[in-house]
C-alpha positions as CSV (number, residue, x, y, z in Angstrom):
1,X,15.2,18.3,-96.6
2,X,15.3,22.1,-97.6
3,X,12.6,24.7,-97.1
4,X,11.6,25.1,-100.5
5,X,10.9,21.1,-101.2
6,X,9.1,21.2,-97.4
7,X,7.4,23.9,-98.7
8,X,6.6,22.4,-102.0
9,X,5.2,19.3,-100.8
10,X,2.9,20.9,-97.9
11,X,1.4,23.3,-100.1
12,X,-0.6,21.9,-103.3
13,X,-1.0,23.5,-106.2
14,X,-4.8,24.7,-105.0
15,X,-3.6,26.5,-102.1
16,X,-1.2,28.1,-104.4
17,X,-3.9,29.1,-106.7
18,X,-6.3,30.7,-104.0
19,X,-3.0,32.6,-102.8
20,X,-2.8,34.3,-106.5
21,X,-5.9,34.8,-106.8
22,X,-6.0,36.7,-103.3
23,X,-2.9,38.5,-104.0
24,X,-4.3,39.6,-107.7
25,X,-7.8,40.9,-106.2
26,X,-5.5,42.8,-103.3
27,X,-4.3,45.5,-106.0
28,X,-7.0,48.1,-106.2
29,X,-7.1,51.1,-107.9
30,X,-7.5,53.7,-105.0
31,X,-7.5,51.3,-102.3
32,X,-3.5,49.9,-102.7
33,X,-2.0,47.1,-100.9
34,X,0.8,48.1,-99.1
35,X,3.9,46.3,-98.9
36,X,6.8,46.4,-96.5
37,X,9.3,44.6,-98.5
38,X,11.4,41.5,-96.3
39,X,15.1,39.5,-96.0
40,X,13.9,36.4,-94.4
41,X,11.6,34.6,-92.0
42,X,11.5,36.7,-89.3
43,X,11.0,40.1,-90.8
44,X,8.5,38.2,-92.8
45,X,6.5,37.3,-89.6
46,X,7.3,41.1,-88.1
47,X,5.0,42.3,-90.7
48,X,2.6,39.8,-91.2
49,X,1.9,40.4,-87.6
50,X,1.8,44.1,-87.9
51,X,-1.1,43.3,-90.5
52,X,0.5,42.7,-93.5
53,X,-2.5,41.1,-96.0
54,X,0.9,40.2,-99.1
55,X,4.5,40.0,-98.0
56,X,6.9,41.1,-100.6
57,X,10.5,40.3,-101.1
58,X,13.7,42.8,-101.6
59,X,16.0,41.2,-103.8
60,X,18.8,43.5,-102.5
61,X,17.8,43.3,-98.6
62,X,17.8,39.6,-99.3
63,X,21.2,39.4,-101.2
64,X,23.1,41.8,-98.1
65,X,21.5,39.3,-95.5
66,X,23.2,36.6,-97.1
67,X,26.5,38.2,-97.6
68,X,25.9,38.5,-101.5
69,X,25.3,41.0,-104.1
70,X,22.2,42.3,-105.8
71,X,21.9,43.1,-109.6
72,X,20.6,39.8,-111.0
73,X,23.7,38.7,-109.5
74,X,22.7,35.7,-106.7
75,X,23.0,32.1,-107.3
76,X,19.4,30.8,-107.8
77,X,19.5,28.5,-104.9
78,X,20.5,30.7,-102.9
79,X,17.6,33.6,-103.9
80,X,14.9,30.6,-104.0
81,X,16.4,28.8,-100.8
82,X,15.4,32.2,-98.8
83,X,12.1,32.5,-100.6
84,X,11.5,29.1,-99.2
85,X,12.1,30.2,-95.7
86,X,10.2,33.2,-95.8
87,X,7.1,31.3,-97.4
88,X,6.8,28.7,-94.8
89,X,7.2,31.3,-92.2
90,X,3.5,33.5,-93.3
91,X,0.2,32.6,-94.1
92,X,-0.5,35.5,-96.5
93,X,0.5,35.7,-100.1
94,X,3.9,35.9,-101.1
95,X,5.2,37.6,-103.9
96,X,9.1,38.0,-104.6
97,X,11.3,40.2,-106.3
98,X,13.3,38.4,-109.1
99,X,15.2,40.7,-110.7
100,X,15.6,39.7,-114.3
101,X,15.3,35.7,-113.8
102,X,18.9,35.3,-112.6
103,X,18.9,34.2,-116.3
104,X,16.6,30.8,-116.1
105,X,13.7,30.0,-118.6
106,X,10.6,31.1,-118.0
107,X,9.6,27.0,-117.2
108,X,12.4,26.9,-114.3
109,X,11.3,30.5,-112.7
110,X,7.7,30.0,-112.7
111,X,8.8,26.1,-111.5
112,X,11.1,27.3,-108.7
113,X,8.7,30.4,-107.3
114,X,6.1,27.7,-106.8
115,X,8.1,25.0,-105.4
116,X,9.2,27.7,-103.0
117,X,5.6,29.0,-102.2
118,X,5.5,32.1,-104.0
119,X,2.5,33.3,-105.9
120,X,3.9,36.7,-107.3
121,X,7.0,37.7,-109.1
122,X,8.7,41.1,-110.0
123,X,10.7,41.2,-113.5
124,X,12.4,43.9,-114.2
125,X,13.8,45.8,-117.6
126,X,17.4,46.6,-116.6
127,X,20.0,45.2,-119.1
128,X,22.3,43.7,-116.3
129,X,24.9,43.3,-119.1
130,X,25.1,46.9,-120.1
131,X,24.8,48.5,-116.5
132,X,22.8,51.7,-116.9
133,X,21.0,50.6,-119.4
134,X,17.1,48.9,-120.8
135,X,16.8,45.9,-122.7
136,X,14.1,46.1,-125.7
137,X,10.8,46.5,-124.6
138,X,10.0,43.9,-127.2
139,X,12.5,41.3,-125.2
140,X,11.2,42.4,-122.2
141,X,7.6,41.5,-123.1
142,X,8.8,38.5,-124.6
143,X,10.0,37.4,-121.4
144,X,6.9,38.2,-119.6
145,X,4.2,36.7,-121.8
146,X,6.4,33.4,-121.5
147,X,6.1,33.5,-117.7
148,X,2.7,34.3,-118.2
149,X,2.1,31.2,-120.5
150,X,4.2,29.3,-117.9
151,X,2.0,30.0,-115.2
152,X,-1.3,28.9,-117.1
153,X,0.6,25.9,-117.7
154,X,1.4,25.2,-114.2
155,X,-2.2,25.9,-112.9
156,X,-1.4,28.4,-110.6
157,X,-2.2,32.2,-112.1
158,X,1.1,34.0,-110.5
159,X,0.9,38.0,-109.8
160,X,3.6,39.2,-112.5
161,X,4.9,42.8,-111.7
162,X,6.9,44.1,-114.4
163,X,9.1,46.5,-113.2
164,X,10.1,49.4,-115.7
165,X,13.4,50.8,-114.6
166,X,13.3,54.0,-116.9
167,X,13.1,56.4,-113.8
168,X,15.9,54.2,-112.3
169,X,18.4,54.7,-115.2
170,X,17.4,57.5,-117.8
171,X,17.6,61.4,-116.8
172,X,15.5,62.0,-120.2
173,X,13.4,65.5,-120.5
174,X,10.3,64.4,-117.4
175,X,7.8,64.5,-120.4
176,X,9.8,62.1,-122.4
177,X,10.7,60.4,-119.6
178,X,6.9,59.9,-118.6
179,X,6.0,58.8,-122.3
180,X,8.5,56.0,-122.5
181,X,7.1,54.5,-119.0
182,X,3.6,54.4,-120.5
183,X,5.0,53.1,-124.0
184,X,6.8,50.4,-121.8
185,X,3.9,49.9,-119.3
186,X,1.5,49.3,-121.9
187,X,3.4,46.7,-123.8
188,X,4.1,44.5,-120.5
189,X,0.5,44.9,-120.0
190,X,0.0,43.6,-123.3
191,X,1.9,40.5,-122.5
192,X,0.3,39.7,-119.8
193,X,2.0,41.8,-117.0
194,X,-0.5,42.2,-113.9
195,X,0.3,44.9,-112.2
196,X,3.7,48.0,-113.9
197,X,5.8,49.3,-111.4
198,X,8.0,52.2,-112.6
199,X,10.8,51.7,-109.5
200,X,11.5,55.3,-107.7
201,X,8.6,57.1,-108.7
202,X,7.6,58.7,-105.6
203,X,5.9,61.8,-106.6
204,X,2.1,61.7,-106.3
205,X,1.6,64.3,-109.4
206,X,3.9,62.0,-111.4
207,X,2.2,59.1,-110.7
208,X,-1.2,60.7,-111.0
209,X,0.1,61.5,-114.6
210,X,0.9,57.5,-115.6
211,X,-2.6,56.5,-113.8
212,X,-4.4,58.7,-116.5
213,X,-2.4,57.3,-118.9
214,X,-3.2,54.0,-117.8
215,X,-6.4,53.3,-116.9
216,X,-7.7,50.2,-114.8
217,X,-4.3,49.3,-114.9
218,X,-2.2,48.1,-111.4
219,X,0.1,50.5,-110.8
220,X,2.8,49.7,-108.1
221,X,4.6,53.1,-106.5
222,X,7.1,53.3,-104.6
223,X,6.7,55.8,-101.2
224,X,9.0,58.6,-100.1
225,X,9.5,59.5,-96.4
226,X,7.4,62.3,-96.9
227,X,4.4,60.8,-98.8
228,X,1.5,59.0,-97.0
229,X,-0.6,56.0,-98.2
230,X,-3.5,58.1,-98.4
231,X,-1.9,60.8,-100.6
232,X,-0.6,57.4,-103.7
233,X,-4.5,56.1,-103.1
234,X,-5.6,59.2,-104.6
235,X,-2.7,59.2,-107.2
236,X,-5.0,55.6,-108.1
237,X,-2.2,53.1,-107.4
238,X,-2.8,49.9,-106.8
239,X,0.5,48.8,-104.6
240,X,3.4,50.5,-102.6
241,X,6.2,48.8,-102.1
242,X,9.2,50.2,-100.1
243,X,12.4,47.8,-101.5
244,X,15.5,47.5,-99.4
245,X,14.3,50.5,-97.4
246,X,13.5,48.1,-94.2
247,X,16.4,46.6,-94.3
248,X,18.4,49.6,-94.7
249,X,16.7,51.3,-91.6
250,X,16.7,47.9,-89.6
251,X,20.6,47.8,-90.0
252,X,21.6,51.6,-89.7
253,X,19.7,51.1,-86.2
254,X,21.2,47.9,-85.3
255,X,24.7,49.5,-86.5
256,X,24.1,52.9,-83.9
257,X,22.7,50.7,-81.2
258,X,26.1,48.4,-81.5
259,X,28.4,51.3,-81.5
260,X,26.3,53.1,-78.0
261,X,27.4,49.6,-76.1
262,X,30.5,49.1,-77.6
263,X,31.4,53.0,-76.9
264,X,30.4,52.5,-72.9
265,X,26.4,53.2,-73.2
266,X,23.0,51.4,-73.5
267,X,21.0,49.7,-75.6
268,X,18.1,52.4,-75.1
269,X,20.4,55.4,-75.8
């Protein structure tokens, strides 16, 4: 039997729906829930241990723990067989980064998050067929008001993130730049998107700038080294997320810890 049917069968569809719900009321303005983004079951317990009240997903820390690339690129089963895992392994709210869809209906992706025992999804607005580029807002709304429809459908009220990629990809004037995340942000709002997460903006007077545009909106932020909670509360986000970061710093340490014993040292060098 595979995690995600275990998973699926254990969990009904009510305990699914009290999961959205919490993860929804979680995002508030001032007061964000803060994620530290995981790969798989264990890293999933790590932080629900450390106090984690959501655990989040990295589609890219996912995709290099299973020896595969990121980019919209992983096979379905394999992205939704991990999900599985890291569902059964938490209590709290799952929500889990989905790139564009891996190119399956809105039906199928809202089907498969739940049959895996995830409440939340990120979609994002990368054009994975012209790299460097944004599909049409308009298609990119399209997309998300289908989900949205398909989770009504389904019962269960998923958390849908829409990610806007403009900082990601565009080096536009910062003004223009800053105007086209709005525009973008407040069509996905418009169809249905919960909570906008412009993906690398890290600057607190930035993000500030987008909350005023925005208001009562979710706004997910990423955080820079340098940058505390606190400091994006008052910027009036509603989430911080940190991606593949973990991973990243979990592997450059197990990659210097590896080459101090295989070099003649210690583990606690």
């Amino acid at each position: 039997m595979s995690t995600t049917t275990h998973r699926s069968s254990a969990g009904s569809r009510e305990r699914l729906a009290t999961d959205a719900a919490l993860l929804r009321a979680l995002h508030q303005i001032g007061d964000p829930l803060v994620l530290v983004n995981v790969w798989d079951a264990e890293s999933a317990r790590r932080v629900e241990r450390s106090g984690g009240r959501a655990v989040a997903t990295s589609s890219a820390a996912v995709a290099a723990s299973l020896g595969l690339a990121d980019g919209n690129a992983m096979p379905p089963a394999a992205a939704f067989d991990a999900l599985g895992r890291i569902a059964a392994a938490v209590a709290v709210p799952v929500t889990a980064d989905l790139e564009s869809g891996y190119g399956l209906s809105a039906d199928e992706l809202v089907d498969r998050l739940l049959a895996a025992g995830g409440v939340g999804l990120n979609l994002e607005d990368s054009d994975h067929g012209r790299p460097g580029e944004l599909i049409e807002a308009a298609a990119a709304a399209e997309r998300l008001a289908a989900v949205r429809e398909s989770a009504t459908i389904s019962g269960v009220d998923v958390v849908v993130n829409a990610r806007v990629d403009t900082y990601l990809h565009r080096g536009a004037d910062p003004e223009q730049l800053l105007a086209e995340t709005v525009r973008r942000a407040r069509i996905y709002v418009d169809a249905g998107a919960d909570c906008v997460y412009p993906i690398r903006l890290t600057d607190p007077l930035l993000i500030g700038l987008l909350s005023d545009e925005l208001p009562g909106v979710a706004v997910n932020a990423n955080i820079a080294p340098s940058t505390t909670v606190p400091t994006l509360a008052a910027a009036r986000v509603s989430r911080i997320s940190i991606g593949p970061q973990a991973h990243s710093l979990a592997m450059a340490d197990l990659e210097r810890r590896a080459a101090l014993l295989i070099g003649g040292g210690t583990l606690d060098a």
